[in-house]
GUGU-106188 format. One record per residue (C-alpha): residue number from 1; x, y, z. Coordinates in Angstrom, 3 decimals, decimal comma, always signed. Layout:
BEGIN
+-------+----------+----------+----------+
! marnu !        u !        v !        w !
+-------+----------+----------+----------+
!   NUM !        X !        Y !        Z !
...
+-------+----------+----------+----------+
//
This chain:
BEGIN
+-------+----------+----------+----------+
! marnu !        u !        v !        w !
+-------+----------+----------+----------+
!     1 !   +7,582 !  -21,082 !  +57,807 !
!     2 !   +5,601 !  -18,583 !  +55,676 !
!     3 !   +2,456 !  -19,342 !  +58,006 !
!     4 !   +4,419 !  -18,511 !  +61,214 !
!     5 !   +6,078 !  -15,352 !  +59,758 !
!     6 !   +3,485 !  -14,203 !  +56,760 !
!     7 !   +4,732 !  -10,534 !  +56,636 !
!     8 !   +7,995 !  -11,091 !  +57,022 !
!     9 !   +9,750 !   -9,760 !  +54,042 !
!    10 !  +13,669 !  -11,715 !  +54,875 !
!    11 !  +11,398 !  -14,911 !  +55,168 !
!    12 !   +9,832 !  -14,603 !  +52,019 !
!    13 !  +13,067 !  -13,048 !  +50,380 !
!    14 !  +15,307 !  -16,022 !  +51,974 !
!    15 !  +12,899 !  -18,831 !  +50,703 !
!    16 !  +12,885 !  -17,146 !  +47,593 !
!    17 !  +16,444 !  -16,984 !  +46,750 !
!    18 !  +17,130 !  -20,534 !  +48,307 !
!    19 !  +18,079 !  -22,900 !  +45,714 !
!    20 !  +16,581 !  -25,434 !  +48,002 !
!    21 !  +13,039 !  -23,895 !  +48,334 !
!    22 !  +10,107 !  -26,420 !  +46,966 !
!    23 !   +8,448 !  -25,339 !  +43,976 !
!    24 !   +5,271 !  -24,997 !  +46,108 !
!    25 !   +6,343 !  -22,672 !  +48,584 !
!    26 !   +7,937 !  -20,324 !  +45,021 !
!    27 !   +4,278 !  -20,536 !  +43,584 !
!    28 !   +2,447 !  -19,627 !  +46,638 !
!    29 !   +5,308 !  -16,821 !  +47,159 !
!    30 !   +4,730 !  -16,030 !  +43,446 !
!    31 !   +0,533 !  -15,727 !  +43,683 !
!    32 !   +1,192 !  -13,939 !  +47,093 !
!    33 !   -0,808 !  -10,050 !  +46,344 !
!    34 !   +1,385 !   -8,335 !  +49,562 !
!    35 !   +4,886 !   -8,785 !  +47,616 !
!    36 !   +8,226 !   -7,287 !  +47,127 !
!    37 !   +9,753 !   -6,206 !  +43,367 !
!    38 !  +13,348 !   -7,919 !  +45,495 !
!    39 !  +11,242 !  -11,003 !  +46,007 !
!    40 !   +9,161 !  -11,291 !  +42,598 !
!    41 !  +12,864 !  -10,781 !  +40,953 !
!    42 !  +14,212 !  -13,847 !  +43,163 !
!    43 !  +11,919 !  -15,956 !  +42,067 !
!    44 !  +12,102 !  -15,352 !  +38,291 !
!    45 !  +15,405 !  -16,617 !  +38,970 !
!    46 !  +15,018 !  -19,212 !  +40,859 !
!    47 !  +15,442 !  -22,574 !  +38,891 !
!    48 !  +12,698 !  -24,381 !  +41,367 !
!    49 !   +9,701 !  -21,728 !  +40,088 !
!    50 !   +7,150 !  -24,159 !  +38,766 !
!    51 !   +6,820 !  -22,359 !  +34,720 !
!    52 !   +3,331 !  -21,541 !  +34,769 !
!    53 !   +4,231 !  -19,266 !  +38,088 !
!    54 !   +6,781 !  -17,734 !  +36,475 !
!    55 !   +4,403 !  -17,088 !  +33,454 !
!    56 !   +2,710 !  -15,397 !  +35,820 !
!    57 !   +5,302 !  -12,849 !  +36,968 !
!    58 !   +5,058 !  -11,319 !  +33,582 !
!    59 !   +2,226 !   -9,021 !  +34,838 !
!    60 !   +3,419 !   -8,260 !  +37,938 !
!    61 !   +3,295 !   -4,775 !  +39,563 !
!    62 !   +3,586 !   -3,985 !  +43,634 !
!    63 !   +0,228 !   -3,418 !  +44,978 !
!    64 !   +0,404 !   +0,060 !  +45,576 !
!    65 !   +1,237 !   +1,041 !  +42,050 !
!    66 !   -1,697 !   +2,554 !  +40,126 !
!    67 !   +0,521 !   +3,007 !  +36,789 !
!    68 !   -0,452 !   +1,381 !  +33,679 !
!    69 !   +2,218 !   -1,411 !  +33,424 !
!    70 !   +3,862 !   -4,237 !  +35,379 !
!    71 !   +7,254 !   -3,938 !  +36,985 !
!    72 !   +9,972 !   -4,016 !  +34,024 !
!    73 !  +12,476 !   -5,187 !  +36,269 !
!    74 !  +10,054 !   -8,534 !  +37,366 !
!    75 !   +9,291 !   -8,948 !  +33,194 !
!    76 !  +13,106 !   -9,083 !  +32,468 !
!    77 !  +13,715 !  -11,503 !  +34,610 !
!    78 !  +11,194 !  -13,695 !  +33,674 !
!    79 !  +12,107 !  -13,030 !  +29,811 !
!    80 !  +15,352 !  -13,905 !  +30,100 !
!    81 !  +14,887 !  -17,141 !  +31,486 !
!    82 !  +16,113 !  -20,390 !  +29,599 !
!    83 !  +12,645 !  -22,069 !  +30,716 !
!    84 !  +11,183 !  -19,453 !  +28,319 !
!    85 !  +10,352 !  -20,576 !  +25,001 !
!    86 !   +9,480 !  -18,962 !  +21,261 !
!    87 !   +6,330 !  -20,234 !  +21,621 !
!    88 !   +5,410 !  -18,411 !  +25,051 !
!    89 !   +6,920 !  -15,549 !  +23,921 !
!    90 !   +4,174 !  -15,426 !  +20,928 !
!    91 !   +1,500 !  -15,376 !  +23,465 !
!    92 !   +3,457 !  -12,378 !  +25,401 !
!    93 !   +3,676 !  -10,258 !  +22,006 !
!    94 !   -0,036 !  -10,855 !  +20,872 !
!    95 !   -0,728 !   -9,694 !  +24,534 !
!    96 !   +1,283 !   -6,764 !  +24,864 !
!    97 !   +1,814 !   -6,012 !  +21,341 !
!    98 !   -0,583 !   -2,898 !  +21,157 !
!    99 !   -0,698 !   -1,838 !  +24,751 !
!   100 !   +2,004 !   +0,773 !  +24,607 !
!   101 !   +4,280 !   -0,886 !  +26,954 !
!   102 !   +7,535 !   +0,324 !  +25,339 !
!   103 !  +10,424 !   -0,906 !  +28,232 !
!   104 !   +9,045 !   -4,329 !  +26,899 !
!   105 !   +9,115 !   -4,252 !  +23,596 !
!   106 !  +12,760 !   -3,563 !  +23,683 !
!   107 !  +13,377 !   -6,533 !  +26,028 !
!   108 !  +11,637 !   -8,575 !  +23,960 !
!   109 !  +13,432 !   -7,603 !  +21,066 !
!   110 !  +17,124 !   -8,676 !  +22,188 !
!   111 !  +15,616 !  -11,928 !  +23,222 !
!   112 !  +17,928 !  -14,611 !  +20,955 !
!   113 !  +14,831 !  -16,647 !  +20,530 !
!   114 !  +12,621 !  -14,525 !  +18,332 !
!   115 !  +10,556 !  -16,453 !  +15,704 !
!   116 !   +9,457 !  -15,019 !  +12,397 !
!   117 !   +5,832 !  -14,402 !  +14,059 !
!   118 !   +7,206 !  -11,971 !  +16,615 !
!   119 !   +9,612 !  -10,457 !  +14,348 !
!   120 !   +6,815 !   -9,502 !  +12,240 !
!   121 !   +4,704 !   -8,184 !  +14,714 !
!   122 !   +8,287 !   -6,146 !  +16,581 !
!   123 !   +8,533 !   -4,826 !  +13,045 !
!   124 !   +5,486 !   -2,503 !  +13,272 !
!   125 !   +7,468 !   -1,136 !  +16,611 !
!   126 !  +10,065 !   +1,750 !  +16,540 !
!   127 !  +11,056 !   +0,509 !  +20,053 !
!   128 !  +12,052 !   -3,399 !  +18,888 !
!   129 !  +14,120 !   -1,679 !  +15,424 !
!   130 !  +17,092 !   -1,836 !  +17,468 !
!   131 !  +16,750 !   -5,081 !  +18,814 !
!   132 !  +15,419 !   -6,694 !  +15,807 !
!   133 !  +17,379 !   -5,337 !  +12,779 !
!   134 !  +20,579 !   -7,059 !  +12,603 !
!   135 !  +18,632 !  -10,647 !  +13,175 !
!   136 !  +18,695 !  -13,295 !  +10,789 !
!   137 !  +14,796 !  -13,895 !   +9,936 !
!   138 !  +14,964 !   -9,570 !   +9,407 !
!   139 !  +18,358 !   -9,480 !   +7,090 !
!   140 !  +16,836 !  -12,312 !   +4,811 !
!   141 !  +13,158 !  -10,887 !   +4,619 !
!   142 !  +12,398 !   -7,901 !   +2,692 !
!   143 !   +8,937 !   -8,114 !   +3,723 !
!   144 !   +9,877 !   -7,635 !   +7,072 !
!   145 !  +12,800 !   -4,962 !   +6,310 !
!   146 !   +9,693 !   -3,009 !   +4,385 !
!   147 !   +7,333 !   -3,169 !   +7,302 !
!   148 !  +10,474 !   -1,435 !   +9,368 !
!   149 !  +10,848 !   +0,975 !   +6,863 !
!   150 !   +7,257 !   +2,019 !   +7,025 !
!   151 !   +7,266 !   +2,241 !  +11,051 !
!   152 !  +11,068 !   +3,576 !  +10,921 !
!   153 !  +11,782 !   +6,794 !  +12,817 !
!   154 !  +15,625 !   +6,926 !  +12,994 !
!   155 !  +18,248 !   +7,243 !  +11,228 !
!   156 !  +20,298 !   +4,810 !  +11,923 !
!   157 !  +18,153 !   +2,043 !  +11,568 !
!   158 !  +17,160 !   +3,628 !   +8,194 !
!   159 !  +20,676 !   +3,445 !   +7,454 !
!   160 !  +21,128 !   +0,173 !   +8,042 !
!   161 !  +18,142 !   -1,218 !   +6,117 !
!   162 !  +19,242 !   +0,298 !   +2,844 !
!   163 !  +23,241 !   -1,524 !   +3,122 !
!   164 !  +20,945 !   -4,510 !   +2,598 !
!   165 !  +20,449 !   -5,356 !   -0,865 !
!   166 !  +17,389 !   -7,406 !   -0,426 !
!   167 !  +15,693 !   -4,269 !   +0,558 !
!   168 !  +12,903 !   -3,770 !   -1,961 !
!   169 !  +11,746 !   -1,509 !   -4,322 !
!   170 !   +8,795 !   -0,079 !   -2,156 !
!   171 !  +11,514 !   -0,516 !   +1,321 !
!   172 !  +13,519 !   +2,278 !   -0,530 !
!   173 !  +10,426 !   +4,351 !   -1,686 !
!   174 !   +9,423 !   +4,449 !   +2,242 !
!   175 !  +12,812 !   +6,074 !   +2,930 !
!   176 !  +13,464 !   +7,905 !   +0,284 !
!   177 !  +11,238 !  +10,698 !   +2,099 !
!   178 !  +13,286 !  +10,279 !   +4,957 !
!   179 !  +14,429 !  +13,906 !   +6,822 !
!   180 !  +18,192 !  +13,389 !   +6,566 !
!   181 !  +20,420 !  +13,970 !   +3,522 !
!   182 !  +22,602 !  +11,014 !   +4,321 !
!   183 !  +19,554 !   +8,703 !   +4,373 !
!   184 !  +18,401 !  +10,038 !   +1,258 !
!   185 !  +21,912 !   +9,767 !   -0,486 !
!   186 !  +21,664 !   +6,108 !   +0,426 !
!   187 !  +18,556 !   +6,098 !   -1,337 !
!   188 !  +20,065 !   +7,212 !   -4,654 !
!   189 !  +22,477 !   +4,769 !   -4,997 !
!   190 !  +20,593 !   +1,206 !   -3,443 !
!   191 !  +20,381 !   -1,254 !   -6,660 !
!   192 !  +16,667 !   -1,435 !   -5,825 !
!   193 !  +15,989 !   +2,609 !   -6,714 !
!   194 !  +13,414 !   +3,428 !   -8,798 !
!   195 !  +12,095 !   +6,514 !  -10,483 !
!   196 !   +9,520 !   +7,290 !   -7,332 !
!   197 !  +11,772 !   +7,053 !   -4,935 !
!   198 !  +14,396 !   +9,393 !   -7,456 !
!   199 !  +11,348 !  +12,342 !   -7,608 !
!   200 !  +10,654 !  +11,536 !   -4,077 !
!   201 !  +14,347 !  +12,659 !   -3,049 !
!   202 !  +13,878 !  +15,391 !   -5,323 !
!   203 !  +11,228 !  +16,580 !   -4,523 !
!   204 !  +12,650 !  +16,918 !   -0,833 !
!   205 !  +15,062 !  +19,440 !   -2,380 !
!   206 !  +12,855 !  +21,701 !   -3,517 !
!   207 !  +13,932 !  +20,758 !   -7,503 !
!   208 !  +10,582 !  +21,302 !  -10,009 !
!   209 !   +9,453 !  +18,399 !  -12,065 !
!   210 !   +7,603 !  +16,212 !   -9,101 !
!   211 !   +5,199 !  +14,063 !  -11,417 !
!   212 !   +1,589 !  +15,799 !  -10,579 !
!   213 !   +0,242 !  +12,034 !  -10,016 !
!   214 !   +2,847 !  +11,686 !   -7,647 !
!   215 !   +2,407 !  +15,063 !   -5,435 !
!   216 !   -1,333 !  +13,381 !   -5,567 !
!   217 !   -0,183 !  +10,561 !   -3,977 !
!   218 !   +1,891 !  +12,099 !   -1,353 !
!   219 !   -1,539 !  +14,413 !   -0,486 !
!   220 !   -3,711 !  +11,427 !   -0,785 !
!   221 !   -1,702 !   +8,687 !   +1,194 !
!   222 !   +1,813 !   +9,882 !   +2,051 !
!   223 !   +4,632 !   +6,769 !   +1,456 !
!   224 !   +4,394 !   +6,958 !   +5,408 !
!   225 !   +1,104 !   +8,001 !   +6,791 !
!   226 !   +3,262 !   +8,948 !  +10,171 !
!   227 !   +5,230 !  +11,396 !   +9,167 !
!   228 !   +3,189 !  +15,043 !   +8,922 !
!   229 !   +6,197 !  +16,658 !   +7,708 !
!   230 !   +5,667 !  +15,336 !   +4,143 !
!   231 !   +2,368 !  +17,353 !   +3,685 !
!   232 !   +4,012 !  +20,267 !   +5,356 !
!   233 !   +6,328 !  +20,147 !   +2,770 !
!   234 !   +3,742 !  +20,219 !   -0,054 !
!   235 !   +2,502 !  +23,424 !   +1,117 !
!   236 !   +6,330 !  +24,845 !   +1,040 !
!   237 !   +6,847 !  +23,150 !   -2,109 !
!   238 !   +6,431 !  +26,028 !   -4,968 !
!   239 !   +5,293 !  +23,800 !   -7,840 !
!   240 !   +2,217 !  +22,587 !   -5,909 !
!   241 !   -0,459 !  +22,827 !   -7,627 !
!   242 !   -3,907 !  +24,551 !   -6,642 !
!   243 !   -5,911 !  +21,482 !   -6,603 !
!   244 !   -3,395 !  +19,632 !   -4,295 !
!   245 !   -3,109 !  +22,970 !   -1,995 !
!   246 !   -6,773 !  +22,948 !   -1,275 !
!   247 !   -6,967 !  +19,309 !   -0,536 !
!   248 !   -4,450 !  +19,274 !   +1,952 !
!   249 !   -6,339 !  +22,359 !   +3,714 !
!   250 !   -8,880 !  +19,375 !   +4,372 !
!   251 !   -6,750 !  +17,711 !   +6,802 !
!   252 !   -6,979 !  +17,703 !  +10,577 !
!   253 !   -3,578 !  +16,613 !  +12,727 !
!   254 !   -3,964 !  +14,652 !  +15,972 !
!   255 !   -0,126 !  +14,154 !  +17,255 !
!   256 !   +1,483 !  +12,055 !  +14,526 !
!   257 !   -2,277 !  +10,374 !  +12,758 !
!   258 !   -4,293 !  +12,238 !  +10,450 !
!   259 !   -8,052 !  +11,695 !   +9,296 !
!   260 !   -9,689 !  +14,030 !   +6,878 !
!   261 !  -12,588 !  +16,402 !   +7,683 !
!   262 !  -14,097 !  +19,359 !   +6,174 !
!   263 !  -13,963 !  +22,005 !   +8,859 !
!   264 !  -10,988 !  +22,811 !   +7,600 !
!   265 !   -7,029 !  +23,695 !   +8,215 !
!   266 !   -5,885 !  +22,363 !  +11,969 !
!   267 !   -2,150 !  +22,640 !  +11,333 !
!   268 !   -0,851 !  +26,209 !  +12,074 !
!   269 !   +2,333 !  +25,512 !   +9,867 !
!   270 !   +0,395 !  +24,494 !   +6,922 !
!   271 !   -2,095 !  +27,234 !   +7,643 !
!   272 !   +1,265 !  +29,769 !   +7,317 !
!   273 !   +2,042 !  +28,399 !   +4,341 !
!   274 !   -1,006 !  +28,529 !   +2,585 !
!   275 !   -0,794 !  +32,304 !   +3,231 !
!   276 !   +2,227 !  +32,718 !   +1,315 !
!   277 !   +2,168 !  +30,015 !   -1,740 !
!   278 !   +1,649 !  +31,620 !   -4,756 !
!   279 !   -0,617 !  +28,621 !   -5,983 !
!   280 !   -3,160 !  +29,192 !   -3,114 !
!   281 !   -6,609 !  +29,617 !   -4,787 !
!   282 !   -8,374 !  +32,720 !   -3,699 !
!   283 !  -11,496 !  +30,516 !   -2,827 !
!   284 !   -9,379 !  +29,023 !   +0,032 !
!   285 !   -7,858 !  +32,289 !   +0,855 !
!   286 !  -11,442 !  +33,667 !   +1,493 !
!   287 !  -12,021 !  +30,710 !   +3,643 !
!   288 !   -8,938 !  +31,161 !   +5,460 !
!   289 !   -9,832 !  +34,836 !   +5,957 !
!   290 !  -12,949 !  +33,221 !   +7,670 !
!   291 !  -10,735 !  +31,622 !   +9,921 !
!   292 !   -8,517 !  +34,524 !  +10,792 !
!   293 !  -11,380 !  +37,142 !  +11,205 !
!   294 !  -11,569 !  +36,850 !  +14,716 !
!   295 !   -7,595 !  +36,244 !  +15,454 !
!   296 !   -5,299 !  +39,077 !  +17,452 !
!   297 !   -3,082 !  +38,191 !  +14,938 !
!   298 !   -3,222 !  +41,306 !  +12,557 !
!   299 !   -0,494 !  +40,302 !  +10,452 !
!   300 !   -1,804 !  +36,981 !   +8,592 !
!   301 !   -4,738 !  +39,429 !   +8,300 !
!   302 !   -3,129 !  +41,607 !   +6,101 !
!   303 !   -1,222 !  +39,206 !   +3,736 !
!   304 !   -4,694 !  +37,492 !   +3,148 !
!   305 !   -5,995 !  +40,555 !   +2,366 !
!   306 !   -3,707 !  +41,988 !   +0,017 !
!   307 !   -3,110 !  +38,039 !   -1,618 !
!   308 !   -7,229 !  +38,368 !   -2,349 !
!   309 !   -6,654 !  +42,137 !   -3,647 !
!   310 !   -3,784 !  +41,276 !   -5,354 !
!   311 !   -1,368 !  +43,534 !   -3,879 !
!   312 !   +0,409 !  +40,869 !   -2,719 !
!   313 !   +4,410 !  +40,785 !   -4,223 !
!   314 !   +6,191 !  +37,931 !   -3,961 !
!   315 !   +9,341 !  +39,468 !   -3,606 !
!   316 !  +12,501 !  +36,972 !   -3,161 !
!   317 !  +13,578 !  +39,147 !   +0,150 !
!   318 !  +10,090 !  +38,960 !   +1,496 !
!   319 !   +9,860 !  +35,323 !   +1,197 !
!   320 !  +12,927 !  +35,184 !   +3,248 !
!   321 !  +11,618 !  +36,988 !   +5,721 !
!   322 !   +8,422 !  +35,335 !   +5,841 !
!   323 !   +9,985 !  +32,029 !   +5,775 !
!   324 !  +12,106 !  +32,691 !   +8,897 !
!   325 !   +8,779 !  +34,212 !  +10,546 !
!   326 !   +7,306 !  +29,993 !  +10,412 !
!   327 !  +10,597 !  +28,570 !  +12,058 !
!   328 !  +10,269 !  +26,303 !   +8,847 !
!   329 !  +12,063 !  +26,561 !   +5,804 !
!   330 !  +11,102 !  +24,575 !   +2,999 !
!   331 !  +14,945 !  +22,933 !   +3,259 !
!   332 !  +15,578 !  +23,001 !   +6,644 !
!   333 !  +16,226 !  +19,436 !   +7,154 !
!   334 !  +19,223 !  +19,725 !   +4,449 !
!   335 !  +22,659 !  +19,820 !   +5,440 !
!   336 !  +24,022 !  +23,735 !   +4,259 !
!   337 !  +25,852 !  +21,865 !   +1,236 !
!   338 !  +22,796 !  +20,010 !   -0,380 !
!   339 !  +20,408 !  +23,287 !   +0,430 !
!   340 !  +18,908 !  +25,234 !   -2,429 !
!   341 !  +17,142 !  +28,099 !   -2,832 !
!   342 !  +13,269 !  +27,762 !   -3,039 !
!   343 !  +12,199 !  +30,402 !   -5,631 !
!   344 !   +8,794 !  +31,134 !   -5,043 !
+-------+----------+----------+----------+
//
């Protein structure tokens, strides 16, 4: 039949469907180039697909599509099939793992049959947190809950890894810099709190007495190395010190990684704030004036200037002002009750 009628999509899509269609025809349907998403979804489901063509399926995208990934719809399919073991799933991970391929990541990770292997490798994926946080292997392993908490962007799965109480000591310390009050007020009261993760959650406040070794550490290696925001925050924090100031002016920012270089400041924020801290050494404010010389922008000009001359006055209303000017107050991420006023 597929010989007589080769193009003929209700051929191929009857045979497919068919309960009663030999498992030869389904793998030459499933190796077939010239085929249907309709089709390639039949025969993930049917239960005469030999399992190395349905393997196969996996990958599958229509021949005209010049995107990067296969057809989620096809990969579902063949996911959630009962013919699909742990172990096959392990290969799929190690494949995909890296590739960016987020729709599938999430699939994966409300698959039922997850072994530790791919929960540890899920772990390192924002997408899978979801999928993979209220599992078994993930409630009973704080190794794993830590590795979430280093790759965790939201709150709610933050949330949820500090009501467990196997959460450890360096799990709380990754969320402790968290940008929400109510993550950070879970922080405070989780039996495995330490000191670090106490000046961590102060230092979010704005509140002097940040160990030095500590604001080093942060500069050096922040407790998350995704999330920019903490080193923004060091140059908004008024008890920076100099040393730590002109370090962080070393940094360049690609999207959400960061590698050091000597050119110097890429971040416009941090740049802003540099211009205003009061701990800002004038050797970097030279070198920032460097920077600015050719800029229309008149106005960072003239506070460079006058914080070289020393005619800068850091006046409480001024700082206000400024402050507004960046779009980013020290506290902004603070809910109006917990906010405090950053004296500079």
């Amino acid at each position: 039949m597929i010989i007589e009628y080769p193009d003929s999509e209700f051929v191929r899509l009857s045979l497919a469907l068919s309960s009663k269609t030999d498992p030869e025809i389904l793998a030459y349907l499933a190796a077939s180039e010239k085929q249907s998403d309709k089709i390639c979804v039949a025969i993930a489901r049917n239960i005469n697909t030999p399992i190395d063509s349905l393997k196969k399926l996996i990958g599958w995208k229509a021949e005209e599509d010049d995107g990067d990934y296969p057809h989620i719809a096809v990969t579902k399919e063949v996911l959630n099939s009962p013919r699909i073991s742990a172990s096959f799933l392990e290969e799929i991970v190690d494949k995909y793992i890296d590739c960016g391929w987020s729709d599938l990541i999430r699939e994966i990770a409300k698959l039922p049959i997850l072994s530790s292997k791919i929960i540890n490798k899920l772990a390192e994926k924002s997408d899978a947190h979801s999928g993979i946080i209220q599992h078994n292997i993930t409630q009973k392993s704080p190794e794993i809950l830590a590795k979430i908490a280093y790759h965790c962007n939201s709150k709610n799965i933050a949330l949820e890894l500090l009501k467990n109480p196997l959460a450890g000591t360096t799990t709380v310390e990754y969320l402790a810099i968290y940008p929400d009050f109510q993550v950070r007020n879970a922080v405070k009261i989780h039996p495995n709190v330490s000191q670090k993760a106490l000046d961590l959650v102060l230092f979010l406040r704005g509140k002097p007495g940040t160990p030095v070794d500590l604001l080093n550490e942060i500069c050096e290696k922040p407790i998350n190395d995704k999330r920019i925001y903490i080193w923004r925050l060091l140059t908004k924090y008024p008890y920076t010190p100099e040393a730590i100031l002109d370090n962080l002016a070393q940094y360049k920012y690609y999207d959400d990684w960061v590698c050091k270089e000597i050119e110097g400041i890429d971040d416009p924020l941090i740049f802003r704030n540099l211009i205003y801290h009061p701990n800002t050494s004038s050797q970097l404010l030279r070198k920032m004036a460097d920077i600015v010389a050719q800029s229309k922008d008149s106005y960072d000009k003239k506070i460079i200037n006058e914080r070289i001359t020393g005619q800068y006055i850091f006046d409480k209303e001024v700082v206000k002002i400024e402050s507004e000017i960046t779009g980013h107050r020290y506290n902004q991420n603070l809910d109006e009750d917990e906010r405090d006023v950053i004296p500079f």
